[in-house]
N, C-alpha and C positions, 0 to 999 in steps of 0.2 A: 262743635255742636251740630249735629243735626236735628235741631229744630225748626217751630213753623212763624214765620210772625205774621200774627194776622192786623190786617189793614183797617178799622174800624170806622167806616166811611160808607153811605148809602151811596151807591151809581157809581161806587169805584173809579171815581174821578178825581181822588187824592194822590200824588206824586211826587219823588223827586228824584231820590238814586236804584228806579228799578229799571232796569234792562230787560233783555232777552235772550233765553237760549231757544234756539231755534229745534222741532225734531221733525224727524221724518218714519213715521210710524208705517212699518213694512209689510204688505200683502202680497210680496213678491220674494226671490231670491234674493239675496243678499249680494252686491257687486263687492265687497272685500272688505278688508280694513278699514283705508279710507275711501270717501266718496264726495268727488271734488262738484259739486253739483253746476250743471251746464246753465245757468242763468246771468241775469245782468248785475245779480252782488258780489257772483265768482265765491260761494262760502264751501269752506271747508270741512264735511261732517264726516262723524267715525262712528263706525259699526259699535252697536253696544249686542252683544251675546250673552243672550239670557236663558241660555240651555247647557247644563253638564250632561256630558255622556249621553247628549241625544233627551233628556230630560229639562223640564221648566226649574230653574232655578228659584229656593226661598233664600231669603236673606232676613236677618232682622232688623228692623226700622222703629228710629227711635231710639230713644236711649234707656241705658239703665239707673235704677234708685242710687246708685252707689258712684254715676260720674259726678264729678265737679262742674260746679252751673252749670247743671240739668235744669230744665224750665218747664212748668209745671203740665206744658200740653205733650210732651214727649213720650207717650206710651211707650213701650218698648211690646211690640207685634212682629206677627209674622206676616210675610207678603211675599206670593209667588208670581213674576213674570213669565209668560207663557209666549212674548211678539216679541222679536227684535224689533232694534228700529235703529235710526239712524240720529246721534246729537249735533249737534253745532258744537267742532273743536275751540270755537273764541265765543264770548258775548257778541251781539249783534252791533260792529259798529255804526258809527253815525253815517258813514259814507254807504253803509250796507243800504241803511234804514231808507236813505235819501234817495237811496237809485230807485226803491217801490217808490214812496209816497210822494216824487217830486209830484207836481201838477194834480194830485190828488182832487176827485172832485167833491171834497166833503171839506174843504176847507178847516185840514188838518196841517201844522204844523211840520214840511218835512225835515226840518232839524229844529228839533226840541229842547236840546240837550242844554245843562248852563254851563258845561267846559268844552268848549267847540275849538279849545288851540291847534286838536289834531283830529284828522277825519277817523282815524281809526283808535281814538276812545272809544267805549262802548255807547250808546246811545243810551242813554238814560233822560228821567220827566215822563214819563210815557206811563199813564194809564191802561190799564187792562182793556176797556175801552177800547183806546187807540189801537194796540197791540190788535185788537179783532179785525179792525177794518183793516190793516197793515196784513196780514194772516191772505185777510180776502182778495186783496189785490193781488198780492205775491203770487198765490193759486190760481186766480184769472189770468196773469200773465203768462205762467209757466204754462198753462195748458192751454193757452192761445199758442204759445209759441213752438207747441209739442216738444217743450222738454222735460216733462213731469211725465214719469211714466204712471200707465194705467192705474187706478187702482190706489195709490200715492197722494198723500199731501200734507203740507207744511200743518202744521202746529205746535201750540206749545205744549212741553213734556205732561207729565203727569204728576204728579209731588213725589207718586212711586219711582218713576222711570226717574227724576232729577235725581234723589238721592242714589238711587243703584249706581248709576253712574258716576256720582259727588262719592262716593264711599269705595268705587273701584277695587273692591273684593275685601277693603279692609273691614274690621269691626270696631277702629279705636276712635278717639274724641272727633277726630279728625283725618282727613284721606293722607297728614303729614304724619300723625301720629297722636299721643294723646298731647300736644301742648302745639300753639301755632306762635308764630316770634313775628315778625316786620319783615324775616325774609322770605317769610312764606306768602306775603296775602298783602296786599293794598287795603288794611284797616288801619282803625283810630287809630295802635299805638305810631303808624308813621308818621301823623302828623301833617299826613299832606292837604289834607282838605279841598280835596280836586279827585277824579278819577286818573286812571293812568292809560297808555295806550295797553289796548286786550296783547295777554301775549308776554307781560312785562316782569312775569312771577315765573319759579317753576312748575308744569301740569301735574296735575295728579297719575299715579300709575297708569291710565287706560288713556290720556293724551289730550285730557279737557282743563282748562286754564280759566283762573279767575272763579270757584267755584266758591270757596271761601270770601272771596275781596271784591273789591273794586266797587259793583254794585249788586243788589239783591235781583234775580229774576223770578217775573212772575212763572208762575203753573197755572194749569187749566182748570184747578179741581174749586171749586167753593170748600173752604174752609170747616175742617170737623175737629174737634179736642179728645172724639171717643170712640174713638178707635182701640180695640182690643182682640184679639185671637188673634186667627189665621186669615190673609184675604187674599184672592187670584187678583191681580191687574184690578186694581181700585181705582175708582177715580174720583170719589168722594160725592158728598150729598147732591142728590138730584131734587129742585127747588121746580116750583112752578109759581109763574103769576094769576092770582086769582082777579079776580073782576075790578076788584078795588084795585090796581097794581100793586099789591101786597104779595112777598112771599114765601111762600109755604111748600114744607116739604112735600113731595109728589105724590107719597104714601097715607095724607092725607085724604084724599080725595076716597080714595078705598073703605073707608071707614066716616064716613059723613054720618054727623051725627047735630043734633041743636048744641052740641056741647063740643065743636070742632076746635081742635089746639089752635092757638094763638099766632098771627103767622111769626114768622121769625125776621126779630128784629139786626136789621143790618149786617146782612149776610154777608162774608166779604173773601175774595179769591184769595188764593196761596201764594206768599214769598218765599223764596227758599234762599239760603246762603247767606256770605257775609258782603259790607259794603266800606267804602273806604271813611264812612263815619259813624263805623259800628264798632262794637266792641266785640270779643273772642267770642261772646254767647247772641248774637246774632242782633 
């Protein structure tokens, strides 16, 4: 399934098996395939190529009326990438997450995780929240330490860019095919009730692992169910805080009126994938 499960929690500070895929969203030439990026977590990312024949690539997102557990937010759209970028080939382990946030001066948690047997689990517990300040440090360091090139910098994917890349050219239930088994993915049916180390499954066609299993990663985008047509490089609803710290969508403001829409209640960011205590529809 590639659907969305949204988190329904004010201040996105509910967690437990969401991870991180790391991206590197490109303003520059592309250095190859892989790109072993020069920092102190040594992470592994691979080009994602989102141009045929010198053209922006569409693909369809979401699914169709006619698959099996399909869930009710699954539009089936069209979405055109236009940027390469670069993903994170594993989820962000715990030993990754530790080398940012040791000594952190915000009095954040630098191992979070509740299966910590192996440093190179993925790091899960981690709010969207956390994930920001983790994000900012990463890029203060890298660009203190001039190995972030110009122009470059960490974030997390986009819900578009996560599935283009979780879907690696295919159009079936899943990047395995239309049905996933226990040797595909670290979910429910294994029974393990723990994550596993990143790495522990086969990857998907394009070389990214764990996109199905283990744990769910967050995306950048605030959460939308309505979604239809065609979109270039989406990144989903753009919110503001009004005075009251209430918020409301940004298109509000353009149209003030004594009869201004209601803000929206409990806006909550994007999960994508499966986790090791999820079932096959996410």
């Amino acid at each position: 399934m590639f659907g969305i499960l949204e988190i329904k929690k004010h201040g996105l500070v509910i967690c437990f098996a969401f991870g991180i895929f790391l991206c590197l969203p490109l303003n520059a030439q592309p250095f190859g395939d892989r790109y072993n990026v020069d920092s102190a977590m040594g992470l592994e990312m691979i080009w994602v190529n989102v141009h045929t024949l010198g053209k922006p690539t569409t693909y369809s997102k979401g699914s169709p009326l006619t698959e099996p557990g399909r869930l009710t937010d699954e539009n089936l759209h069209q979405v055109t990438l236009s940027k390469e970028f670069y993903l994170g080939k594993h989820e962000v382990t715990q030993a990754e997450y530790e080398a940012v946030m040791r000594d952190n001066p915000y009095g954040l948690d630098a191992r979070p995780s509740n299966f910590s047997q192996n440093e190179n689990q993925p790091v899960e517990s981690i709010s969207w929240n956390e994930i920001s300040v983790f994000l900012y440090m990463l890029n203060e360091k890298e660009r203190n330490a001039g190995r972030l090139p110009d122009n470059w910098e960490y974030s997390l994917p986009t819900e578009a860019q996560w599935e283009f890349a979780c879907r690696a050219g295919s159009s079936n239930s899943f990047s395995s095919g239309n049905q996933i088994t226990a040797l595909d993915a670290n979910f429910l049916p294994n029974n393990l009730k723990k994550t596993k180390v990143v790495g522990s499954f086969s990857s998907n066609q394009w070389g990214f692992y764990d996109m199905h299993g283990n744990v769910k990663e967050w995306c950048s985008d605030w959460y939308t169910d309505d979604y239809e047509g065609s979109y270039c490089d989406p990144s989903g609803p753009v919110y503001s805080l009004d005075l009251q710290g209430n918020y409301r969508q940004a298109t509000d403001y353009f149209y003030f009126t004594s009869d201004m829409p209601e803000p929206i209640e409990n806006p909550s960011k994007v999960l994508k994938g499966g986790a090791f205590d999820s079932d096959a529809n996410g």
